[in-house]
N, C-alpha and C positions, 0 to 999 in steps of 0.2 A: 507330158514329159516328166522323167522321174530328176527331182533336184538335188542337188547332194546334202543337205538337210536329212533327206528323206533315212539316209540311211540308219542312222542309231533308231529310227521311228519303229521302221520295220521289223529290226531284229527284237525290236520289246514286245509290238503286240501281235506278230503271226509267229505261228508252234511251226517248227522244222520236223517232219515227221521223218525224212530220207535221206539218208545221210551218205554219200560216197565218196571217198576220199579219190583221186585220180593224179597218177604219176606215169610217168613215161621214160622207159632208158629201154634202149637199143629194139622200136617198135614193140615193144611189149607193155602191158598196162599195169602198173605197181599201185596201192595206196598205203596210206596209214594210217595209225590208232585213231581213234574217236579222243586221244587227249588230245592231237595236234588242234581242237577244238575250244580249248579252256586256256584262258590266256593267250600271253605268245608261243604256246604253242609246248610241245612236250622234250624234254630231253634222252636224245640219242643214249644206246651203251656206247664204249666206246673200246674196251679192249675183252679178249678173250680170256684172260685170265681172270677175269673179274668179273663176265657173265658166266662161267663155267662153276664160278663157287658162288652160284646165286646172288653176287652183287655185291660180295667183298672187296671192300677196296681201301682200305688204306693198312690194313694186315698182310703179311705178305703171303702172298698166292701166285705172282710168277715167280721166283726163285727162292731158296729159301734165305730170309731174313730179308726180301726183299720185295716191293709191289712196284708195278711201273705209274702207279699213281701217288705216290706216297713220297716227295723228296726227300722227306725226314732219314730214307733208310736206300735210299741208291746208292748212298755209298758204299756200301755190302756187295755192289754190286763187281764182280772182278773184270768185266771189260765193257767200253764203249758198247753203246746200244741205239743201234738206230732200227722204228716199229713203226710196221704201217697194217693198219687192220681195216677190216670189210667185213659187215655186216645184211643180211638178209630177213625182215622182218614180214611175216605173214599172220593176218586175222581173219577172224569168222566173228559174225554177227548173227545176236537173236531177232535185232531188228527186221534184219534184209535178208536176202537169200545170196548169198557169195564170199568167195574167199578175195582176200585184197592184199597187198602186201607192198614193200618197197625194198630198195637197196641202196647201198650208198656205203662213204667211206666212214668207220670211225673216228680213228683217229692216225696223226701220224708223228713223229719223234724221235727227237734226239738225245739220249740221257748218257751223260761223261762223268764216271765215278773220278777223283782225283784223290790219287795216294791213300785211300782211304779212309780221307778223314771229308771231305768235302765232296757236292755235285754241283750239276750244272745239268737244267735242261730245260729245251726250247720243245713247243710241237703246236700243233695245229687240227683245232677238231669243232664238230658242230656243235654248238651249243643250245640252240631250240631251234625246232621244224613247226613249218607253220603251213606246211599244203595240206589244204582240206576244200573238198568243195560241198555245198548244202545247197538241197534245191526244195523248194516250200512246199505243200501241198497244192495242188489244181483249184481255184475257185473260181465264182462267177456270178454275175450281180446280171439282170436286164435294166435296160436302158432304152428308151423309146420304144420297146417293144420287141428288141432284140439281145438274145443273150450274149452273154461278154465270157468269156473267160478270160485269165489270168494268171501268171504264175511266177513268182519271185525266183530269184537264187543268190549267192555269193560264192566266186571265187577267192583263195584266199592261196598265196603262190610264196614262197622265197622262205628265211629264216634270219639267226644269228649265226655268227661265228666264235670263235673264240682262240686266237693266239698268244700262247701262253707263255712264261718263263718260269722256273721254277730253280731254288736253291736248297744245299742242302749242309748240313755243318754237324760234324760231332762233336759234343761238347765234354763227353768225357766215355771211358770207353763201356757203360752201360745207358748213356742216355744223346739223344739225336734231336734235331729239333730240323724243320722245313719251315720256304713260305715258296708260293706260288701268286703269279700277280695273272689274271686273263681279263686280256685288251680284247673287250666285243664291239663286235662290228654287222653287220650286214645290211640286207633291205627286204623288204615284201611290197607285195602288189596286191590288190585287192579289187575285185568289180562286181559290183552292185548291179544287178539285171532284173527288169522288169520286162513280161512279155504280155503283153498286151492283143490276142485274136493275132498271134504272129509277129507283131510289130517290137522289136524289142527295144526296149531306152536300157543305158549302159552309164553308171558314172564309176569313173575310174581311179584310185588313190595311188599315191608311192611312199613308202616310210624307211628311212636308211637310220641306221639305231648306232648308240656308240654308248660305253659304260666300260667301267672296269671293275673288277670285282678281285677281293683279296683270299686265301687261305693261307691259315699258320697249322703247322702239324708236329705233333711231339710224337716220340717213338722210344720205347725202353728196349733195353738188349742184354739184360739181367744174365748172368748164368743157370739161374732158374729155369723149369719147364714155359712157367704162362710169362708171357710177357704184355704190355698196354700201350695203346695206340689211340691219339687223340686225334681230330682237327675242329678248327673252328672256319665259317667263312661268312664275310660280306663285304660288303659295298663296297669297295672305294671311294669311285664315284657311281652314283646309279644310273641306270640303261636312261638315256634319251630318246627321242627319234624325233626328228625331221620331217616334216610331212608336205606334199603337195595333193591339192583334191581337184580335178581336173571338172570341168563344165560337164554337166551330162548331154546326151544326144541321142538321137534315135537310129540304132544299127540296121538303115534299111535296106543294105545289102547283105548283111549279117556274115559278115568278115570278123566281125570280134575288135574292131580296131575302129577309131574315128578316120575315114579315110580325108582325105583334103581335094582330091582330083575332084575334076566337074562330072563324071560320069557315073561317082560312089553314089550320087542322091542322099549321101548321108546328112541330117538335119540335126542343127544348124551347121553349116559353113564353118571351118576351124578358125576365116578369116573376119568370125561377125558375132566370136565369144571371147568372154575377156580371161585371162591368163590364169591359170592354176592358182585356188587360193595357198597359200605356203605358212608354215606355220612349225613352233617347235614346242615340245611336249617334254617336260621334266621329271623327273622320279621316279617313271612307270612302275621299273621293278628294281628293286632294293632286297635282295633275299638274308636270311642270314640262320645259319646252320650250325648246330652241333652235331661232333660224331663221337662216338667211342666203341673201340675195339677191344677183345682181350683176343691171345695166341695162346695158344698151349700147344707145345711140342708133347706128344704123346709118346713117340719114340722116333729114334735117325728118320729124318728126312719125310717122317707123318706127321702133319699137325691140323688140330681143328681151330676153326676161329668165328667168333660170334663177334656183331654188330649190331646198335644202336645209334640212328640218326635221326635227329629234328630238324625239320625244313618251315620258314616261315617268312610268307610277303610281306615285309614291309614297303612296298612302290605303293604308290599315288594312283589306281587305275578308277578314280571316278569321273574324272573328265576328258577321254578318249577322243580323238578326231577315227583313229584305229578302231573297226569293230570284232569283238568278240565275236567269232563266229556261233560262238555254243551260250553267247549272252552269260557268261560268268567264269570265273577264275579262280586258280587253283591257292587257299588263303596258306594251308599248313597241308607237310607230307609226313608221316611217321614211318618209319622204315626196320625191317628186322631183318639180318641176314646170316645164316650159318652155314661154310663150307668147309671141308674136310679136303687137306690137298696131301695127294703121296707125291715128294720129287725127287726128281735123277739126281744121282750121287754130285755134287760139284767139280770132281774129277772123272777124268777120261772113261765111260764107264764098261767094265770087260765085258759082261754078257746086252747083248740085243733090246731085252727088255728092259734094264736099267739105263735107258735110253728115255725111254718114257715119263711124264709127266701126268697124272692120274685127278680130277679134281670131279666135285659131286658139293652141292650146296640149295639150299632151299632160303625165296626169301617170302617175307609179308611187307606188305604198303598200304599203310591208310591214307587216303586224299581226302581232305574236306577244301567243301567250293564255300567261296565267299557269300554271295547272293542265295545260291540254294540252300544251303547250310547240311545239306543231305553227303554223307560218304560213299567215297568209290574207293571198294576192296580189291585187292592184286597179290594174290598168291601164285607161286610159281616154284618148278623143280629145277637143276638144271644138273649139265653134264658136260665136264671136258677132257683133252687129253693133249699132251705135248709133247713134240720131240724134238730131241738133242741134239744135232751134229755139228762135227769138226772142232779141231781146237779150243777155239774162241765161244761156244758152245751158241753157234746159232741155233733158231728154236722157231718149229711153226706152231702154233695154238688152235685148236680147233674148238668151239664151246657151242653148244644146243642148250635153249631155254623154251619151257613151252610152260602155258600158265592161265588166268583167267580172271577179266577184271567184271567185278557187278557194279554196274550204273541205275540209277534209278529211271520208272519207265518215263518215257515211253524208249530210252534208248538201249536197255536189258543189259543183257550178259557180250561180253566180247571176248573169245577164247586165242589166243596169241600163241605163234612158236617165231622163235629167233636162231639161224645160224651165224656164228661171227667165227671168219677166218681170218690170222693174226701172224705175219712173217716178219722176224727179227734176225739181225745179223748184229755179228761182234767183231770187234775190233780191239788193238790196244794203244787207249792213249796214255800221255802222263806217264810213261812209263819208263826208268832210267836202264836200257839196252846195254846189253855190256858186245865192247867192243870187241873186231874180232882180228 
């Protein structure tokens, strides 16, 4: 019978050679990236404007002077915005033979320019995915003269979230400053399986996470062409989690579940092991980032924008009750991104096509893993387009990224495309109506 001990054992000294991620929405079978494997797992895009310019995000690329990530410069913005976006993620592996993919929500939001000097916004988006499943290689040892096979795996199911607020303040009329506060929250499940000529032993964990994390963002609005865009972010408080690690047992009805009835046969008895051991875990992840942007307006309503960001772990992850599914994690991320956005006039616009929103951007990503010390490369193209309508200029975003990240072997190349559709409607708040 497999002990819960066993687990951090396993994942050190047997090699995962098979890697298949497995998600489920509406009977159909989705997975995800080979990162959801490094760490807690990998972070979601979350709006289409910002996949559409290759991962621009705190320059403005939904409207001009404006990004829906960026508080520093929602003020710019001329009406209420409420965004909810959806994303479609599909890979290919050198490893394996198949395409994988998942779906899910971005993000969603509320951002309230006031009088143009101040914002306000609230929203709600995933913050790391953690479904991945790995299943070991086949072995087999004889034993009294008869051969054994044997076969590990881990489940690995659930994520973070992240509920955010965000403010925003002009301070004078060529300089903006933001901060953003995101309250994380969620849980994962994880299960340890050992199969044994059939017989499988199951032990089962639950981790529910809590942290907070801060960003400050500076933004200029010069009369000049280029203008500069900063943020910084960390910790407030860093990610905890909570852990319960249940008894293992033998699934010998092979339901996937410890059943309790007398006719399961499952061993031992739920009424003859002792309680979940429970336990809490402090500092995991602690990140902390620099960004910097420049904008150049090139001419009316064309502008390009380049990107520089440093991502770096500072959390506690060497004493884990949580297992790394891929046995190591992600220490530092380097990131480059350049996009190029044409946008619709800010007024009513007379012809069809000035209706449109046009965006085209390419980024690079270097990951280095902590333990392995080896780089995973991630270059990618991408492509969006937006449109305009009614008054209040609501706006659907449509953005396609497709790209290619290199792992070292035995896990190869993974070639990635991404659809993210993106629906915004406007509104006017704060706004003194004249009477009639």
């Amino acid at each position: 019978m497999l002990m819960t001990q066993d687990w951090k054992y396993y994942m050190k000294h047997h090699n995962f050679i098979f890697v298949f991620i497995a998600f489920q929405i509406h009977s159909l079978p989705f997975s995800q990236s080979l990162l959801n494997g490094y760490g807690f797992g990998s972070s979601p895009s979350h709006s289409a404007s910002i996949v559409g310019t290759g991962g621009v995000s705190i320059s403005p690329t939904f409207q001009l002077n404006a990004s829906t990530n960026n508080p520093g410069t929602w003020m710019n913005l001329k009406y209420t915005r409420l965004n909810i976006s959806y994303l479609n993620d599909q890979s290919m592996y050198d490893s394996f033979n198949g395409m994988n993919g998942q779906t899910m929500v971005g993000v969603g939001q509320m951002i309230v320019p006031i009088k143009e000097k101040y914002s306000l916004g609230l929203g709600l988006m995933p913050y790391r995915n953690q479904s991945i499943s790995i299943m070991g290689q086949d072995s087999s040892f004889v034993a009294f003269g008869d051969t054994i096979s044997t076969q590990k795996s881990l489940d690995s199911y659930g994520g973070i979230n992240s509920i955010f607020v965000g403010l925003g303040a002009l301070l004078h009329s060529s300089h903006s400053i933001g901060a953003k506060l995101h309250f994380l929250f969620g849980s994962a499940r994880q299960s340890l399986k050992h199969n044994v000529e059939g017989v499988i032993s199951i032990a089962n964990g639950r981790y529910n996470y809590s942290g907070v994390l801060m960003d400050i963002y500076y933004s200029s609005n010069f009369e000049s062409p280029i203008n500069f865009s900063s943020m910084v972010q960390f910790a407030y408080k860093p990610l905890s989690y909570t852990s319960k690690l249940y008894h293992p047992f033998d699934d010998t009805n092979q339901s996937g579940y410890h059943d309790s009835e007398m006719y399961s046969m499952d061993f031992p008895n739920q009424s003859d092991i002792p309680a979940a051991s429970e336990g809490r875990t402090e500092n995991v992840h602690a990140p902390i980032k620099y960004q910097f942007g420049l904008n150049w307006e090139i001419k009316d309503n064309i502008s390009l924008s380049g990107e520089f960001s440093s991502w770096e772990e500072k959390g506690d992850l060497s004493n884990l009750s949580y297992i790394l599914p891929l046995n190591d994690y992600i220490a530092k991320r380097e990131e480059v991104n350049i996009g190029i956005v044409r946008f619709a006039p800010n007024l009513l616009a007379p012809k069809f096509l000035d209706k449109f929103v046009i965006r085209s951007g390419i980024h690079l990503i270097n990951y280095t893993l902590e333990n392995d010390g080896s780089p995973i490369s991630d270059t990618g193209i991408s492509f969006g387009l937006g449109f305009k309508f009614k008054a209040t200029q609501n706006q659907i975003d449509i953005a396609y990224r497709t790209g290619n990240r290199k792992y070292n072997d035995p896990l190869g190349n993974e070639s990635y495309q991404q659809l993210m559709a993106e629906f915004t409607l406007g509104d006017i708040w704060f706004v003194k109506r004249r009477s009639r």
